[in-house]
C-alpha positions as CSV (number, residue, x, y, z in Angstrom):
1,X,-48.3,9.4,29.7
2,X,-47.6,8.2,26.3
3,X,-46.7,11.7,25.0
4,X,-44.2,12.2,27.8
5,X,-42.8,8.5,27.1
6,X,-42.7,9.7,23.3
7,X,-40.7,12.7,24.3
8,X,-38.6,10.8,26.9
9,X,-37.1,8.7,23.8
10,X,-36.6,11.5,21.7
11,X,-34.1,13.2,24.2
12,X,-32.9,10.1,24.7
13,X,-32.0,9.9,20.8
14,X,-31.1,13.3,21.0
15,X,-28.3,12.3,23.5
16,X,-27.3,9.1,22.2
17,X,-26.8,10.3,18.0
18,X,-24.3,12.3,18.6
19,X,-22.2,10.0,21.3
20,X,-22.0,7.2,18.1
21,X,-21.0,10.1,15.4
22,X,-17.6,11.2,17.2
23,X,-16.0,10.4,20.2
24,X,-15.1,13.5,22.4
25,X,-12.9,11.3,24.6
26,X,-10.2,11.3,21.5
27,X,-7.6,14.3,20.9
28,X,-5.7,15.4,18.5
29,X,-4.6,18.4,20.6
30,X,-0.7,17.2,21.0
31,X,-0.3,16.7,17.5
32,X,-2.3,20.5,16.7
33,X,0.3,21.7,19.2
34,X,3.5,20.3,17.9
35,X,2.2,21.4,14.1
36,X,1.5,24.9,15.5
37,X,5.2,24.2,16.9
38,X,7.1,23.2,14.2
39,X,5.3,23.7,10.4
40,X,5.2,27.5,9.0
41,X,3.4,29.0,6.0
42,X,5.4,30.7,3.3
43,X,4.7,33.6,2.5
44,X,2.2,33.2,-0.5
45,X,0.4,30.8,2.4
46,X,0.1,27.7,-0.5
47,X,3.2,25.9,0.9
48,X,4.9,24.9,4.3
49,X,7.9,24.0,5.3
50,X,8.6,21.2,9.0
51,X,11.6,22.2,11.6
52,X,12.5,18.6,11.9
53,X,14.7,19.5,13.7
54,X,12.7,20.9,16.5
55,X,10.4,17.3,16.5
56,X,13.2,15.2,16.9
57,X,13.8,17.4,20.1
58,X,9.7,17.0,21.0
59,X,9.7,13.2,19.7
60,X,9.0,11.8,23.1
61,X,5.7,14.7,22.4
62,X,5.1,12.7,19.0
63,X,5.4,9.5,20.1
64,X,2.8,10.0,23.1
65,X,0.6,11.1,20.6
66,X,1.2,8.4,18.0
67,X,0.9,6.1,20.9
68,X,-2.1,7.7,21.3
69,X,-3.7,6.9,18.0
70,X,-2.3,3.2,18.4
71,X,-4.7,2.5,21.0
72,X,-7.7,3.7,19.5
73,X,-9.3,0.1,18.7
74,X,-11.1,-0.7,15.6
75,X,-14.8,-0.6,17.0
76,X,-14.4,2.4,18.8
77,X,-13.2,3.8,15.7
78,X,-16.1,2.3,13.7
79,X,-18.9,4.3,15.6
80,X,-17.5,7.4,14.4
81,X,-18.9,9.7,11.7
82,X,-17.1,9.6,8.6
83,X,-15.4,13.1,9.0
84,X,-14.3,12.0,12.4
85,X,-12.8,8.9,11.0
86,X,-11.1,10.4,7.6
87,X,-9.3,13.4,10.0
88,X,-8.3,10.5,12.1
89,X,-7.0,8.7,9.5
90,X,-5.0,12.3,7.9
91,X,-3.4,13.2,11.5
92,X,-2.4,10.1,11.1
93,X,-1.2,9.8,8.0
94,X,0.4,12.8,8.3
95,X,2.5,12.0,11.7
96,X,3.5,9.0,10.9
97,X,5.5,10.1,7.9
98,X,7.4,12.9,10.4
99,X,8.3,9.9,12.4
100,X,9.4,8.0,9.4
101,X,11.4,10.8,8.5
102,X,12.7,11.2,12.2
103,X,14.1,7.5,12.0
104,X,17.1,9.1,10.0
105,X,17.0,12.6,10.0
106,X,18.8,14.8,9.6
107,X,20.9,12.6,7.0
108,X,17.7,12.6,4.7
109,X,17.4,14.4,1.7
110,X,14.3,12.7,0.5
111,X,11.4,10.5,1.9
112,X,12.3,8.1,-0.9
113,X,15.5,8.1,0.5
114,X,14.2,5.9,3.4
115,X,12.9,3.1,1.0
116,X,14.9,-0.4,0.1
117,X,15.5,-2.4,-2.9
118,X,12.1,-3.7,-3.3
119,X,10.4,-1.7,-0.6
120,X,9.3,1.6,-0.9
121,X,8.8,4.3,2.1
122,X,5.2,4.0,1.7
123,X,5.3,-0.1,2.2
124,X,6.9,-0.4,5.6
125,X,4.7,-1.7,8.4
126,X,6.2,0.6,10.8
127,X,2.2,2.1,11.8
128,X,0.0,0.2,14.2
129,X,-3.3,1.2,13.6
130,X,-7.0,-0.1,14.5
131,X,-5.3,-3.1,15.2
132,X,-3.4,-3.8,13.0
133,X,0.5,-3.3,11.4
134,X,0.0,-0.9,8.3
135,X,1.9,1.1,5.8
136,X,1.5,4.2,4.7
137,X,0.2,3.2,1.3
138,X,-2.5,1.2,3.6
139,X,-3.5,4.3,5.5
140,X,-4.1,6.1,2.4
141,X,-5.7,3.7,-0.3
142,X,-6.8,1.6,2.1
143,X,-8.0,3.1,5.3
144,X,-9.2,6.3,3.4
145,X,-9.3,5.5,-0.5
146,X,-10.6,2.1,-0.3
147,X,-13.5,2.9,2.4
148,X,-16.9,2.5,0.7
149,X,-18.2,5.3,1.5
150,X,-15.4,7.4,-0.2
151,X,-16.5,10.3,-1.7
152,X,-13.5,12.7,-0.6
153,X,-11.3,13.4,-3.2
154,X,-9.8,16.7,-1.0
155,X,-8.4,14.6,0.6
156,X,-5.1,14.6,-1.6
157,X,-4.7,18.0,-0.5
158,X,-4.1,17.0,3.4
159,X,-2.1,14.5,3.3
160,X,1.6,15.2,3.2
161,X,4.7,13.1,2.0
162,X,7.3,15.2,3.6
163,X,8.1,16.7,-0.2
164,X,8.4,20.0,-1.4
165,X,6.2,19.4,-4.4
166,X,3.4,17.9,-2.0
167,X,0.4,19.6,-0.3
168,X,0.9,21.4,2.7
169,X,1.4,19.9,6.0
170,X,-1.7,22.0,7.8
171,X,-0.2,24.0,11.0
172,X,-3.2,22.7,12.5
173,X,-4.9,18.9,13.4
174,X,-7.1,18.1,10.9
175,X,-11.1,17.8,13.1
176,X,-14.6,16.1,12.2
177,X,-16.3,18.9,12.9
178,X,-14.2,21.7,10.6
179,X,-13.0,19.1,8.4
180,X,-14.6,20.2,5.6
181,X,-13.7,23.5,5.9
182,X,-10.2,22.2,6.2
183,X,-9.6,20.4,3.2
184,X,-11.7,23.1,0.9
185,X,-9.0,25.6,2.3
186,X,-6.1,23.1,1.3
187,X,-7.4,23.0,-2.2
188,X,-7.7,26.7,-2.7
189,X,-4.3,27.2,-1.0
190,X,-2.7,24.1,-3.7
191,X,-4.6,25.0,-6.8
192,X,-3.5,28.8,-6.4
193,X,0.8,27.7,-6.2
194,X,1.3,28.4,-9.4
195,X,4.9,26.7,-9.2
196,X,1.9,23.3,-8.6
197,X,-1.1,24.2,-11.4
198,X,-1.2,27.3,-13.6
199,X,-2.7,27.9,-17.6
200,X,-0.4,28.3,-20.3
201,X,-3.3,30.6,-22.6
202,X,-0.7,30.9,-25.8
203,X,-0.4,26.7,-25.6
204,X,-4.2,26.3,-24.7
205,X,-2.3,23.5,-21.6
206,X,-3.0,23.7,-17.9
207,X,-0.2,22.2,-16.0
208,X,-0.9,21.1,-13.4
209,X,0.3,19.1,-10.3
210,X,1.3,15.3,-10.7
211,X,-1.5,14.5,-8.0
212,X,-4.0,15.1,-10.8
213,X,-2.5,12.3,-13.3
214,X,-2.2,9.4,-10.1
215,X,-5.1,10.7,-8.9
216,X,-7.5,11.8,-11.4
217,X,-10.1,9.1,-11.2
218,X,-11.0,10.3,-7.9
219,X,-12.0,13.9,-8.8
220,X,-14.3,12.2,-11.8
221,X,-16.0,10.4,-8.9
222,X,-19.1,13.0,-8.7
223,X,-17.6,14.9,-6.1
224,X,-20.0,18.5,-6.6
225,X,-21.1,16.9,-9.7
226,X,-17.9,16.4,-11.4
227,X,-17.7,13.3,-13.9
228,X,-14.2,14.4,-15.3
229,X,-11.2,16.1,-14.1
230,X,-11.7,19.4,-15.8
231,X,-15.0,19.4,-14.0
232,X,-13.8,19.1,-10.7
233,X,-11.2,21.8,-11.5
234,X,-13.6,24.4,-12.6
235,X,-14.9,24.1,-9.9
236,X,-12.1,26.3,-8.5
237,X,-11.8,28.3,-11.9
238,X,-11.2,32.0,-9.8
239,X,-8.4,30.1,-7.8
240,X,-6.6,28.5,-10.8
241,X,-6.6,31.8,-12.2
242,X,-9.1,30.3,-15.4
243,X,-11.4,33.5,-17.1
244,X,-14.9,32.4,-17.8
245,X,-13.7,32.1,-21.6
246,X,-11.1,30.0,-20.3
247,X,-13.3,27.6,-18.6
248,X,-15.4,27.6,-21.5
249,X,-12.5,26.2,-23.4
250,X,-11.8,23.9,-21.3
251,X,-15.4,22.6,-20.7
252,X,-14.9,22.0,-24.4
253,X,-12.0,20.3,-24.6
254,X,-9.8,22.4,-25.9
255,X,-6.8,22.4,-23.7
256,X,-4.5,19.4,-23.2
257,X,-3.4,19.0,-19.5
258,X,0.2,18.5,-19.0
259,X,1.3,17.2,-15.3
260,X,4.7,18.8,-14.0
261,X,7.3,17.2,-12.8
262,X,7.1,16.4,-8.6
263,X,9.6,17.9,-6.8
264,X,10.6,14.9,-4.2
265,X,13.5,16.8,-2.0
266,X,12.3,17.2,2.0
267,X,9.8,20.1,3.1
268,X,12.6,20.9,5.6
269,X,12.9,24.3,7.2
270,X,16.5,24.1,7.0
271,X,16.8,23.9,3.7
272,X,14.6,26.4,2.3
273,X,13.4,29.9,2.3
274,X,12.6,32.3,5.5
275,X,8.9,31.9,6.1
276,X,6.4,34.0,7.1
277,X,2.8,33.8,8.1
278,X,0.0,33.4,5.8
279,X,-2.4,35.7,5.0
């Protein structure tokens, strides 16, 4: 009796676990299907650009889904793994900045743009979330940066400003379950744009994206046993195109980093080249 009792509660576990790590009842499949839509590779498959265009015509899409998100009440949110909540917290992210840039597209040339004399873009409360009436900047160093169990610093590959010099805006919805599989693809597909991060060998520099100078404490956090920048990018040494002897130099200290310029103008389809799929 006991034994069957003592099995009884183990299935019971078994069932229960994985109903507090996620919550199946929540989709991101409108906003995977508008990305899938309306966001294209180029060519090289490190960049995207957004028909805009074609979301204002599907905004009644976006706004069912941001609705959507809107709804999902702290607590629930709370009883989620921590994958579940960060891709939460990216798709949204993410869509609210296309509907930011909907408010006044198409006479938008740049996120920044959208801003005011004191107020930035990023500082509008324009996103109700988990109860309450964020900004983006919230989202990100709150929501996501600020949780204290942050230990992601991938994460600055997902999430997308609506600018050509930024990260990629996936063609998919970010998930719990492949989310780490997600973001280690976004890295490999940022660090190899060599318009973002490349080696100057005759200067001993790496130049490298402007992400890693507001960001760089986060990749000295200990992600994969990193305690420094160069650590972190070493990490991806093949896909920064870095020779063991170059690694080796930098390990040592010998290069200077040098952070390129950040290329604010809208990730719109319109306005730049043919794409293509990636490879």
């Amino acid at each position: 009796m006991i034994r069957r009792l003592s099995r009884l509660l183990v299935l019971m576990l078994i069932c229960v676990v994985p109903a507090l790590s996620a919550d199946p009842a929540f989709s991101h499949d409108a906003w995977n299907a508008l990305l899938k839509q309306h966001v294209q590779w180029n060519a090289p498959g490190t960049a995207t650009t957004t028909d805009y265009a074609a979301f204002k015509r599907d905004h009644v899409a976006l706004k069912t889904y941001l609705d959507a998100l809107s709804a999902v009440p702290k607590d629930r949110f709370d009883h989620w793994d921590s994958a579940s909540q960060r891709a939460f917290l990216i798709n949204a992210y993410n869509a609210y900045t296309v509907e930011l840039i909907l408010t006044e597209y198409p006479d938008v040339e740049s996120i920044r743009d959208l801003g005011g004399l004191i107020t930035s873009a990023w500082k509008k409360r324009f996103v109700p979330l988990l109860g309450a009436q964020r900004h983006l900047d919230e989202v990100e160093h709150g929501l996501l940066r600020g949780a204290a169990n942050f230990d992601e610093p991938r994460i600055h590959f997902a999430l997308n400003c609506a600018s050509v010099g930024c990260p990629a805006l996936r063609p998919e919805a970010y998930q719990g379950a492949h989310l780490y599989a997600q973001l280690e693809d976004q890295t490999r597909r940022f660090l190899s744009d060599r318009t973002r991060n490349r080696i100057d060998r005759a200067r001993h520099v790496l130049h490298l994206s402007k992400i890693f100078d507001w960001y760089g404490g986060d990749f000295a956090k200990g992600y994969g046993g990193a305690d420094r920048l160069e650590t972190f990018l070493l990490r991806y040494a093949a896909t920064l195109g870095v020779s063991a002897l170059d690694a080796q130099a930098i390990q040592a200290g010998e290069y200077e980093i040098e952070f390129l310029n950040y290329d604010w103008s809208l990730n719109d389809a319109k306005s730049n080249t043919p794409q293509a799929s990636a490879p």
